[in-house]
Each structure stands twice: as C-alpha cells, then as structure tokens.
C-alpha positions in Angstrom: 0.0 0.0 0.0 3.0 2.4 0.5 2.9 3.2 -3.2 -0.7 4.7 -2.6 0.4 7.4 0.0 0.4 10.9 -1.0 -1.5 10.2 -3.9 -4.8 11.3 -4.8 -8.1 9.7 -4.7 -11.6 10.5 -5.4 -14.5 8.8 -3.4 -18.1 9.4 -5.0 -21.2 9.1 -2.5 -18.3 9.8 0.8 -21.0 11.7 3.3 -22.0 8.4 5.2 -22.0 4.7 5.0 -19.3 2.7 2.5 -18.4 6.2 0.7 -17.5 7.8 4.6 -15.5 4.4 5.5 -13.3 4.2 2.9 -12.6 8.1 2.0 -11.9 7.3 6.2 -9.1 4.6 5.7 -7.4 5.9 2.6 -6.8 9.1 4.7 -5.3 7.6 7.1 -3.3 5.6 4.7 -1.6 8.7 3.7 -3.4 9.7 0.5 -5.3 13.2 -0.4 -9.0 12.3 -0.4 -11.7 14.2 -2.7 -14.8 13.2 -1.2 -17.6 13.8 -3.2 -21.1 14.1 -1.9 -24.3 16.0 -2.3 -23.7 16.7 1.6 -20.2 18.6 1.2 -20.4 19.9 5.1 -20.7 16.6 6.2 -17.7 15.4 4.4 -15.9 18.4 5.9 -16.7 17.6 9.2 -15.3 14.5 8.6 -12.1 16.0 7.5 -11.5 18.0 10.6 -12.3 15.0 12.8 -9.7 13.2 11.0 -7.0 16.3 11.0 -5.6 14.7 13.9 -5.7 11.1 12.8 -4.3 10.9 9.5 -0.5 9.5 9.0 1.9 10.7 6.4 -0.3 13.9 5.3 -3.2 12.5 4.4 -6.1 14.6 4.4 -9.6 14.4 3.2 -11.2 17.2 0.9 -14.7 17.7 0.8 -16.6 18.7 -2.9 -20.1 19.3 -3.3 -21.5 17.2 -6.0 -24.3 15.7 -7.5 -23.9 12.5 -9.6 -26.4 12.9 -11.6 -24.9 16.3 -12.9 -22.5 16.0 -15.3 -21.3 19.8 -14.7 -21.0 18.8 -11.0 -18.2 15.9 -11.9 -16.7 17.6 -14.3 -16.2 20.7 -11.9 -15.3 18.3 -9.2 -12.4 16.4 -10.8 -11.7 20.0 -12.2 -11.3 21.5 -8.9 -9.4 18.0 -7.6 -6.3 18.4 -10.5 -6.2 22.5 -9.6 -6.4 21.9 -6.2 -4.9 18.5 -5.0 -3.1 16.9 -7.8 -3.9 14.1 -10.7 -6.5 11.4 -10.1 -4.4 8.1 -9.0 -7.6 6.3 -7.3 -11.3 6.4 -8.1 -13.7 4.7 -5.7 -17.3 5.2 -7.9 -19.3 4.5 -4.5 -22.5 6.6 -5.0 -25.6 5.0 -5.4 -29.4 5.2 -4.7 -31.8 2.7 -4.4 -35.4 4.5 -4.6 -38.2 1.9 -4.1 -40.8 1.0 -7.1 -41.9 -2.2 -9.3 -41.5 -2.0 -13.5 -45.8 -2.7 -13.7 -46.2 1.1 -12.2 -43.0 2.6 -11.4 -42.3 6.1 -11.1 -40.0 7.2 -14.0 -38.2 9.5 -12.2 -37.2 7.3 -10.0 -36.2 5.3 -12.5 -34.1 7.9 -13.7 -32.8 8.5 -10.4 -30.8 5.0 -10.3 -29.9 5.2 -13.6 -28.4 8.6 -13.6 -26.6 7.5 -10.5 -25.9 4.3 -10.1 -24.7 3.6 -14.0 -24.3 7.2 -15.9 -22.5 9.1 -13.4 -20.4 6.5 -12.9 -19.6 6.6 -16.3 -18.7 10.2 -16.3 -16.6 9.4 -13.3 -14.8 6.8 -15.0 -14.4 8.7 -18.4 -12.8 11.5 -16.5 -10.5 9.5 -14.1 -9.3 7.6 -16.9 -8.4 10.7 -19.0 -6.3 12.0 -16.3 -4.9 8.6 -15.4 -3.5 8.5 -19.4 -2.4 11.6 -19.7 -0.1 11.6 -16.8 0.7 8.0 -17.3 -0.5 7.2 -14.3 -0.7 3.3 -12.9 -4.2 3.8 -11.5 -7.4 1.9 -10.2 -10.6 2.4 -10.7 -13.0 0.5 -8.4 -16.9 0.3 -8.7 -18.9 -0.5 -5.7 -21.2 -3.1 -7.3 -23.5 -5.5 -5.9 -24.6 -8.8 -6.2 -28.0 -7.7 -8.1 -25.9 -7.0 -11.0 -24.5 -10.6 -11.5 -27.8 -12.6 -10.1 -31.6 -11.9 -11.0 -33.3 -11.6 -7.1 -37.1 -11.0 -7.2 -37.5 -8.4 -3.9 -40.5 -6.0 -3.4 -40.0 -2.8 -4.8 -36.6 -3.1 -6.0 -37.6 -2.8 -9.5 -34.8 -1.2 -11.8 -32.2 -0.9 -9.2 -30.5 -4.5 -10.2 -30.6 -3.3 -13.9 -28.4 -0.7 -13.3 -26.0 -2.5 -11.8 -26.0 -5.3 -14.2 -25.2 -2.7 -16.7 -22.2 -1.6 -14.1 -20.9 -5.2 -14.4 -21.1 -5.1 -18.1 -19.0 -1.5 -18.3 -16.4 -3.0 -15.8 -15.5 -5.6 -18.3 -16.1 -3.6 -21.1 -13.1 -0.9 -19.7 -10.6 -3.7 -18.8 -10.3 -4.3 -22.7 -10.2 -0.7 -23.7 -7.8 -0.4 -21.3 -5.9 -3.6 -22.6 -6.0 -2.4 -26.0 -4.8 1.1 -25.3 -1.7 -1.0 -23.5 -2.4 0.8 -20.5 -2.2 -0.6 -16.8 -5.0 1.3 -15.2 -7.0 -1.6 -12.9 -10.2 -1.6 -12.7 -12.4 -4.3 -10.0 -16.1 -4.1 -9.5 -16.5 -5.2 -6.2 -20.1 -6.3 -5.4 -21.9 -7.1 -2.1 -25.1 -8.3 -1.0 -27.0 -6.4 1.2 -25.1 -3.8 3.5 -26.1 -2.2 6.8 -26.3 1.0 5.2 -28.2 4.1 5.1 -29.1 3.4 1.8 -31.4 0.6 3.3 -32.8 3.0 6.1 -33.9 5.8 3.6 -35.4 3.0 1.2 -37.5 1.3 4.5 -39.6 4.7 4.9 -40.9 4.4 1.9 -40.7 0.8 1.1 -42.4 -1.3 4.1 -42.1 -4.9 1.7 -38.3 -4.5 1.4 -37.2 -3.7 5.0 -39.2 -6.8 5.4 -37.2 -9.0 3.8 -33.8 -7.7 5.0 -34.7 -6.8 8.6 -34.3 -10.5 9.5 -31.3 -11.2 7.2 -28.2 -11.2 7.7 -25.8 -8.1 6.1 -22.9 -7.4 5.7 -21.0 -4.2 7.1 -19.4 -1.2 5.3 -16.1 -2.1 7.3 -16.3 -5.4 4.6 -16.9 -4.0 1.3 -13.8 -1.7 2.6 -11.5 -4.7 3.1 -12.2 -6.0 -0.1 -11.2 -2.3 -1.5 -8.1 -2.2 0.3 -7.2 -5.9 -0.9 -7.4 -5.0 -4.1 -5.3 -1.6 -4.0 -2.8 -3.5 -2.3 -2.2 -5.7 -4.7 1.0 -5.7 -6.9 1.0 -4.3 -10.5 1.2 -7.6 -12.2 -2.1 -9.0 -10.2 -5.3 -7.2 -11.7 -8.7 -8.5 -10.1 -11.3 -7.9 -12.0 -14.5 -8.8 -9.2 -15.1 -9.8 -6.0 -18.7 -10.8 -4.4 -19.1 -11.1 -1.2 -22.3 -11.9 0.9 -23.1 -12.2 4.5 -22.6 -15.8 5.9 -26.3 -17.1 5.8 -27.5 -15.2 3.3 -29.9 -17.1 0.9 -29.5 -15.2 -1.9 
C-alpha cells in the first residue's frame, strides 16, 4: 500500500455509509481524499475530525456534488487536479436505491438510479481515466457493485435498481479491454456485495415497508467489509489485476 500514499483519490457518495469508511481509511493511509457528496459539510466535518488522525499527510477534501450532474463531476475532478493533484484512485461509491416495481414505477425514480448508479459512474470513470493516461499514471478504478448485477433476485420494490448494476458489471469488463487495448495498466475491479447495513437501506424502509421486510431479519454485511475487499485489491502488486469480488453475508440465501 506504501505506493498509494500521497496520492490522490476520489471517493463518490463519501458523506455516510461505505463512501464515509473508505474516503476514512485511505486518509489515514496517507493519501489526499476528494470526497464527493451532495452533503459537502458533512464530508468536511469528517475531515477535521480526521486532522488529527491521518498519517503521512493524508487529508480528506470535501466537494459538493451531485452525480447525476455531469457539470457537478466535471467541476469536481476539475477543482481535484487545480487543487490537489492528478487522479491516481477512483472509488465510484455513490448510489441510490429508490423503491418501485416496473408494472407502475415512477419514472423519475427510474431515472434517479440510472443517472446514479450507472451514468454518473460513467462520467466518473471517463474523467479518471483521461487523467490517469495523460499523466501515465498506474491507476485503479473501483466500482462498488452489488450482487444484483450478477444474479436476478425478485425483492419487493426493487424494481430497476438490479438493472443498473448489471449494466455496471457489463461497463467494468467492457473498460478492462479498452484499457488492454490502449496498453495501458490502469486496474479496474467491481467489487459487489449483497446487502449492506447502510443508510441506503434505512432511507429506502420509509418508503418501502415490503423490502425492509425481507432484510430486517437477514443477515448483512458491514461497510467495514466492502472496505477490506477495497483495500485488498489496491494492495495488490502491478502484475495482479482483479477484476471482481462478491461477497455476501454468511447465511444469506441469496
């Protein structure tokens, strides 16, 4: 991991839950955060609380941003280069999961997940890779997946949500070749869990009654595991390249 510190990363969605833990630990690994979040003073008050906790200068950077504004990321990694330095890391985190069936969904909910969860991660991508080439940088790019993008799972009111991240799997693969073919040796993992004790779950349960159902007596996994897998991957040497990991909580059925 020592090659990582004092380099810059970006962390989409980094205001609470997976986002906050790993923009968290790659601070304190020593690398310059951009944490990116519609919630830009929570992300700051994260950064002064870990002022005093961070090792070998690393420091977190809060930058308002919408994902499902393409001005917003393309200001954001703008400001990051001006401001902090090339993009060495992306951690495409953000996602939303707003409750609704296909039969009488609500399109702009639909258009919600998919400008968030697949399009702005595009745009993320796009832009981190740029950079990454043009400075000839050895970077990764990670997408925080989940298992509804590899496996069809019928659950109330999820409706889209495991579309979009089927199509996230599909990009992940489809950027390893480019990236092959352009002889470049930019990673890029998709790392996909099953359900997570996130807030992403608590906002969906006020409006979704059916799904809190079915996960309130599961078993889920934590954010502190989806960051393990992260930091497995970035410390892997440049000759390994892992392309996905899925992980579940022990017990789950699905």
């Amino acid at each position: 991991m020592e090659r990582w510190i004092g380099k810059v990363a970006i962390v989409t969605g980094a205001s609470s839950g997976i986002g906050e833990v790993i923009a968290e630990a790659l601070v304190k690994l020593g690398m310059q955060v951009v944490g990116l979040a519609r919630r830009e003073d929570v992300v700051e008050a994260n950064a002064k609380r870990l002022a005093a906790l961070a090792k070998n200068g690393g420091k977190l950077h809060g930058v308002k941003c919408d994902m499902t504004s393409e001005s917003d990321i393309l200001q954001a990694f703008a400001w990051t280069i001006k401001n902090v330095g090339p993009v060495h890391v992306l951690v495409n985190n953000a996602g939303v999961l707003r409750g609704n069936n296909l039969i009488d969904g609500d399109t702009n909910k639909w258009r919600q997940m998919i400008d968030t969860n697949f399009l702005g991660l595009c745009i993320a991508t796009r832009e981190a890779c740029k950079i990454m080439m043009a400075n000839d940088i050895p970077g990764h790019i990670i997408h925080i997946n989940s298992i509804t993008g590899h496996y069809h799972l019928h659950c109330p009111s999820v409706g889209i949500y495991g579309a979009t991240k089927h199509a996230v799997t599909n990009v992940t693969d489809i950027l390893r070749q480019e990236l092959a073919g352009n002889h470049s040796q930019i990673k890029v993992t998709s790392i996909s869990p099953g359900a997570v004790k996130t807030a992403i779950i608590k906002d969906e349960s006020n409006s979704s009654p059916q799904l809190l159902a079915v996960l309130k007596d599961g078993p889920l996994l934590e954010s502190e595991d989806i960051l393990n897998a992260v930091l497995y991957v970035l410390g892997t040497p440049p000759r390994v390249h892992i392309n996905e990991i899925t992980l579940r909580a022990t017990g789950s059925p699905c």
